[in-house]
N, C-alpha and C positions, 0 to 999 in steps of 0.2 A: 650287421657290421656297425660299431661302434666308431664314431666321428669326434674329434676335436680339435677346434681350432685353437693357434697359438697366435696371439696378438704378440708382436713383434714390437719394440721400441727403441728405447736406447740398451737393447741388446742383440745386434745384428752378426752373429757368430753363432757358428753350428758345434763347436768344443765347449765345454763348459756354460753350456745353455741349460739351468734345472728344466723351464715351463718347458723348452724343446725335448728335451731329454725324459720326463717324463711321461708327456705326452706319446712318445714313439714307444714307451713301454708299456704304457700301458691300454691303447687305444687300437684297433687294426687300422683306420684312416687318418691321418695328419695333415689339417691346411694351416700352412705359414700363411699369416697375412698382416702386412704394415697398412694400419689408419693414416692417412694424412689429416691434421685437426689441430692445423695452431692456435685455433678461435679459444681452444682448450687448457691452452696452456697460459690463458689471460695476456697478461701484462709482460709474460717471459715469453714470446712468441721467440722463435730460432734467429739467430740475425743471420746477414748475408753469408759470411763465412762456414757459419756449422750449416746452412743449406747447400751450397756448392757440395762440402765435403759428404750428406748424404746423400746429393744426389748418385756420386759416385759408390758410395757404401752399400746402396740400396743394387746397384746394378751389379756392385761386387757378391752381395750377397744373393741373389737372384740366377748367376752362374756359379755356388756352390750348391747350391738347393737342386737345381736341373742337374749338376754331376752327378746329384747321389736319386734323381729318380722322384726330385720332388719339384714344386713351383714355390712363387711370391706370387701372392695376392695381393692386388694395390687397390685401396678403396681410398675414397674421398670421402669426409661427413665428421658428423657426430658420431662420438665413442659408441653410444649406446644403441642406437637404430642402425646404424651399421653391423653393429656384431649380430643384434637380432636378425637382419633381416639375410646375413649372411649365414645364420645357424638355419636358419628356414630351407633354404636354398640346398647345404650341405647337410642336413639333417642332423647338423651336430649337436650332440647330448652334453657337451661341456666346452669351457672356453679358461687357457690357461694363459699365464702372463709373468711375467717378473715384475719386481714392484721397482719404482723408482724412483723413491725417496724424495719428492718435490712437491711441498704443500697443495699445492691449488693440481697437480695428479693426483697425490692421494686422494683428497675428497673425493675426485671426479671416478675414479675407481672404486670407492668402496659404493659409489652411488648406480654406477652401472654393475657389480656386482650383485647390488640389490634388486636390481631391475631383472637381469638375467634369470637370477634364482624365483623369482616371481614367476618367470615363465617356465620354473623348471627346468634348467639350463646349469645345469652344475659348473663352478668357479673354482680354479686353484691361483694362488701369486704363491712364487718364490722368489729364494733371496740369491739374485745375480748380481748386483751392483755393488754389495759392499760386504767388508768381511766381518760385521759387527753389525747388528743389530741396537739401533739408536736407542732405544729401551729397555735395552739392557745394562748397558756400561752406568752406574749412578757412583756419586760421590760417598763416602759412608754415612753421610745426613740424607742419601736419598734421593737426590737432584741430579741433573743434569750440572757436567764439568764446564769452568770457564779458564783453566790453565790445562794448556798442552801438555806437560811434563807428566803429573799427574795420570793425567788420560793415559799418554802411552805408557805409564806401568799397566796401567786397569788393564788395558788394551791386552798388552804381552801377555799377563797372564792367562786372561779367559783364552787368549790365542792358542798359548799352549796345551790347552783342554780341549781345543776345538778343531780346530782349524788343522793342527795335523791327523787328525782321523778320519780329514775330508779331503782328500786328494782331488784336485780338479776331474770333475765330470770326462769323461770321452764325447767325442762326437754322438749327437744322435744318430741311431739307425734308423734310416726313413725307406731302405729298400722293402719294396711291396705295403707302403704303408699310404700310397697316392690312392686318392677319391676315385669312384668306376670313372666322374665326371667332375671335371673342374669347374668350379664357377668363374665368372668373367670377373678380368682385372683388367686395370685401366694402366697404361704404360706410365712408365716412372717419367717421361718427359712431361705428360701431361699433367706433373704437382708443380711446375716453371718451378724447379728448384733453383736453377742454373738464373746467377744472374747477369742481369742487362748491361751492356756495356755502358762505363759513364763519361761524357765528354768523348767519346770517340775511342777510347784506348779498353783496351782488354783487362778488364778489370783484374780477372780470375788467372792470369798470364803465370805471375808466380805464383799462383796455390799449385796449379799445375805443374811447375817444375822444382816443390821443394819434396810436394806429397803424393803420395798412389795409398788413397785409401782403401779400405777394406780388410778383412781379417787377415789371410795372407801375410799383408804388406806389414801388418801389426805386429805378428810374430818373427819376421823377418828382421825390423827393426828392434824387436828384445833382442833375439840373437848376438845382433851386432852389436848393442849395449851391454849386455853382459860378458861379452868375447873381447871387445877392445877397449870398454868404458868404465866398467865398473868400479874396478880397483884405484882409478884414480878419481873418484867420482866426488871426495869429499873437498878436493880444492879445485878438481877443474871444473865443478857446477858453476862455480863462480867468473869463470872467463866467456864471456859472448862473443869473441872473438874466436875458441875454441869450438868445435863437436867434442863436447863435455857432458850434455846434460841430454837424457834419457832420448825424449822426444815422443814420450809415449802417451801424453798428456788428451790428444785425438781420439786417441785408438781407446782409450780408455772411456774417455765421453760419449762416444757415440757405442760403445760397446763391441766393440772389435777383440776387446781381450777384456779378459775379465782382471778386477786386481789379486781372485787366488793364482788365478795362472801365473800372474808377474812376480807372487808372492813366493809363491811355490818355484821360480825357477831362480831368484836369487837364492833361494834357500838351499837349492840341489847346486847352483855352483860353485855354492861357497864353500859345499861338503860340509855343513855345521858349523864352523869355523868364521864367524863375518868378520870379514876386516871390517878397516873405517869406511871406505868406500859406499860398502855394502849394507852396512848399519846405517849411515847418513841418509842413502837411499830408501830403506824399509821406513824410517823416521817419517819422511817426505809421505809414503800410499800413508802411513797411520796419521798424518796431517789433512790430507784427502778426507778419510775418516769422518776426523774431529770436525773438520766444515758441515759435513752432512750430520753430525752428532749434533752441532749447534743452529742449523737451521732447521732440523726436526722439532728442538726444542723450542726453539724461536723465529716461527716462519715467517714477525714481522720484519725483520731485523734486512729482507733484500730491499729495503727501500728506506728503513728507521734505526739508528745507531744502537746499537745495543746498549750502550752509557747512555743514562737517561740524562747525563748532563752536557751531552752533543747536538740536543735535540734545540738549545740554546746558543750553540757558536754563530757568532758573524760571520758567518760563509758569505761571499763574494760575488754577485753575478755579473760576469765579463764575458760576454761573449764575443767579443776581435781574441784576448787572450785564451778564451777556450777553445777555437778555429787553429791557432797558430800553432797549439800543442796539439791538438787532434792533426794537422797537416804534419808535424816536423819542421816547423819554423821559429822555434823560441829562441835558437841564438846559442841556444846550448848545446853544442853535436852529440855527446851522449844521449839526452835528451831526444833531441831531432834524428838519431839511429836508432833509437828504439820505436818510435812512433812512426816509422817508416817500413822499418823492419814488417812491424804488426800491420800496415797496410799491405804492401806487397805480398807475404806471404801468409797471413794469417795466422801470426804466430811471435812473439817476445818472447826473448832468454827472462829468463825470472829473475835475475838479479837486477835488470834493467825494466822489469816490470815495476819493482821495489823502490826503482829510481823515479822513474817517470809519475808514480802514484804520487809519491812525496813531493814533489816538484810540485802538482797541480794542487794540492789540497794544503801546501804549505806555502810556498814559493806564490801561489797562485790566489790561496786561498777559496779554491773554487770546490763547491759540495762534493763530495767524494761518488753522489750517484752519478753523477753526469761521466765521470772515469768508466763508474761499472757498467751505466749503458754505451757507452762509447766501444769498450771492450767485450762487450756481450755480444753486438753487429759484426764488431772484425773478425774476433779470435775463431780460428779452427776447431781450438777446445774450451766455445766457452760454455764454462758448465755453473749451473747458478748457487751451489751449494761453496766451490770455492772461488768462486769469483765475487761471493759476497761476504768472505771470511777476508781473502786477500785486499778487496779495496778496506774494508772497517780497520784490518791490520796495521793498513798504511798511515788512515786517517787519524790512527789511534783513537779509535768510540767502539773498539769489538771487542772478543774474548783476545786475552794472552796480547794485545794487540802492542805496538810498540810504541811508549810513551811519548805524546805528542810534541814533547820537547826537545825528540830525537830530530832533528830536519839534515834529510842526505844534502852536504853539497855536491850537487853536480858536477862541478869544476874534481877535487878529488878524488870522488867515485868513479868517474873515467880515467881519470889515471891509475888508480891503485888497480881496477878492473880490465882496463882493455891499456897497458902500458905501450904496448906496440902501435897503437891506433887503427888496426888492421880493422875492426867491429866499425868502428865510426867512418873510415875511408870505404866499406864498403857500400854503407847505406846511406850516405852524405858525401856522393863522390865531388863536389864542385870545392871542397878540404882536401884532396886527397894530394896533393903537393907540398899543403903545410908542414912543416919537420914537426918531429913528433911532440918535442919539447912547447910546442905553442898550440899544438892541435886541440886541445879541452880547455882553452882559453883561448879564441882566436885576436877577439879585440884587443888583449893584449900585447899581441906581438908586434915586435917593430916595422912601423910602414915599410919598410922595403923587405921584409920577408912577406910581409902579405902581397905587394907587389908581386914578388918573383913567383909566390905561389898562386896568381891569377885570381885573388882575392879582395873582393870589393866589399866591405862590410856594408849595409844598407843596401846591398846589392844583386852582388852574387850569391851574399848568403848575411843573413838577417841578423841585425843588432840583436845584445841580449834584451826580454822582453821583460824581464825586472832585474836589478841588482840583487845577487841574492842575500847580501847581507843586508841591504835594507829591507828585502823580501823578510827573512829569517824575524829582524824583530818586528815587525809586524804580525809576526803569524804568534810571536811568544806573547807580545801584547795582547792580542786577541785571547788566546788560552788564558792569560790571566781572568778575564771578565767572566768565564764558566767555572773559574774553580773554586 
């Protein structure tokens, strides 16, 4: 009998899983098994939020594996003595995996690779996580792209070549493909993914009542994105007030769905034909893409500006004003909705991610990494390839990024954004009386409407924590001294 194990990662789906899928073909025994090993993944360890969400992921995927006749294997350790000592045990002759794109993994994979094949231990990685190969796509000088636009032509075409005469995988067949005998796994409570309550209150309260993670719940959610969202997907991405924007961002990160499946089913519902919607949409995964295209090429870039003349800005260290936007206290309710939002449920509309980045690195003047670990602990999907493309985007020091002299006011991006004030009244209720006319400027309104609206500036709800037009030339003055 012919044994192999599948090291499971951030691809925990039994549809369109190559390492799974081949394995079940080509092997008579198949053990699934997730490592637990954040020590591994350095300085990127998971934060609070993407823990919560595997703990649930892992139990989700744990009851599709027993449906069809198989188990998870849960080990604790290093990459490497782990899988050895679990091939020992299972007699397995090979160990397969999907690769996942994330410098300080890479290495650690091609090293236990090495190790494995030393003992004779045959190794496969396929490509699950993305629909391009990062060394592939080169500019016609040979390099790696720093504008998006570009990229997605490169991108469309090889696509065309590619990607439709690979129609998403099927489930693996794992019927009669379980070991005579299981080896022992450790229960998924026992990696304390699930976290602590803080100050008393339920921390994880709304991740639980926005999300039901696992593959299922992934595809469930495309459905309903492509069935009632799609088509209007190119103006309503823009409303946080709205269910507008996909919400697939999870399911994709921890690998619930793969992006040909997402790829491949806006493509069969659009029948060939993309509206705007649906091109805006496709735009967005091949942006996805470009992040991991760009920290493939440039792994130092999650913690170093990719413009080497960012590496010189007067960034700011305030820490009362870095508390008060990480809380939702800056005085700005767009602002203070989104950094609420992102606590509460693990999760920001992306037009108000755009907001709130600009705010801290502009308004704020505060280093742009303090945003992306800030956003790395919360986010449900925070994933390091664009979480490190989107804060540099903001900061203006990344590729394609948006010219530092752009600075969102917060005051008009709530209005033009959330005109109803329905987004900001819901995540800033102690405003929710203010007429709507004064709601994205509270300080300004006349003392007896803030009266009547139970509104105490300094009080109820926080002064603003800079002017942002005094804020703005400050941040322009600054960019002067680097350019």
């Amino acid at each position: 009998m012919r044994t192999c194990i599948v090291w499971l990662r951030n691809d925990l789906r039994l549809r369109d899983n190559p390492a799974l899928y081949q394995a079940a073909r080509e092997f008579d025994e198949v053990v699934p098994v997730f490592i637990w090993a954040p020590e591994e993944e350095r300085a990127w360890k998971p934060g609070g939020a993407q823990c919560w969400w595997l703990h649930h992921s892992l139990h989700s995927l744990k009851q599709d594996l027993e449906s069809k006749g198989s188990r998870l294997i849960i080990r604790s350790g290093e990459g490497a003595p782990t899988l050895t000592a679990l091939a020992e045990e299972t007699g397995a002759t090979s160990v397969f995996w999907n690769r996942r794109h994330v410098p300080a993994l890479d290495t650690r994979d091609a090293n236990i690779a090495e190790e494995l094949e030393r003992l004779n231990i045959e190794t496969g990685s396929f490509e699950g996580r993305l629909l391009h190969d990062p060394d592939a796509i080169e500019t016609t000088s040979g390099g790696p792209y720093h504008v998006y636009t570009p990229f997605w032509r490169k991108f469309n075409k090889l696509l065309d070549e590619t990607l439709a005469a690979t129609p998403p995988l099927p489930a693996a067949d794992l019927k009669d493909r379980a070991p005579a005998s299981w080896p022992e796994s450790s229960a998924i409570s026992a990696l304390g993914l699930l976290p602590e309550a803080r100050d008393g209150t339920d921390w994880a309260a709304g991740l639980r009542r926005m999300w039901t993670p696992g593959e299922e719940a992934g595809h469930t959610r495309l459905a309903h994105f492509l069935d009632e969202l799609l088509n209007d997907y190119d103006t309503a991405r823009d409303r946080p007030d709205l269910d507008g924007t996909s919400r697939l961002s999870p399911y994709l990160h921890h690998g619930e769905l793969s992006p040909r499946q997402v790829w491949n089913a806006v493509q069969e519902t659009s029948n060939g034909s993309l509206g705007e919607g649906a091109e805006t949409f496709l735009k967005e995964i091949v942006w996805r893409e470009f992040s991991y295209h760009l920290l493939h090429h440039y792994p130092e870039t999650t913690t170093n500006p990719l413009k080497d003349k960012f590496a010189n800005f007067p960034w700011e260290e305030d820490a009362d004003a870095l508390a008060r936007w990480q809380q939702g206290r800056t005085g700005y309710p767009i602002i203070d909705a989104g950094m609420r939002q992102l606590y509460e449920v693990g999760w920001m509309h992306n037009r108000v991610r755009m907001i709130v980045a600009s705010f801290l690195t502009k308004d704020l003047l505060i280093p742009w990494q303090h945003g992306a670990r800030w956003f790395w602990d919360t986010l449900v999907d925070g994933d390091l390839a664009s979480n490190t493309m989107g804060w540099q985007w903001a900061a203006g020091c990344g590729a394609d990024a948006q010219p530092f002299f752009r600075i969102f006011n917060p005051v008009t991006q709530g209005q033009r954004h959330d005109p109803d004030g329905a987004y900001v009244k819901r995540y800033v209720p102690e405003l929710a009386d203010l007429p709507v006319e004064h709601l994205h400027a509270p300080w300004e309104a006349p003392a007896e409407v803030l009266r009547n609206a139970n509104v105490k500036l300094g009080d109820t709800y926080p002064e603003p924590v800079v002017d942002h037009s005094e804020a703005r030339e400050q941040a322009l003055e600054a960019y002067e001294r680097i350019k």
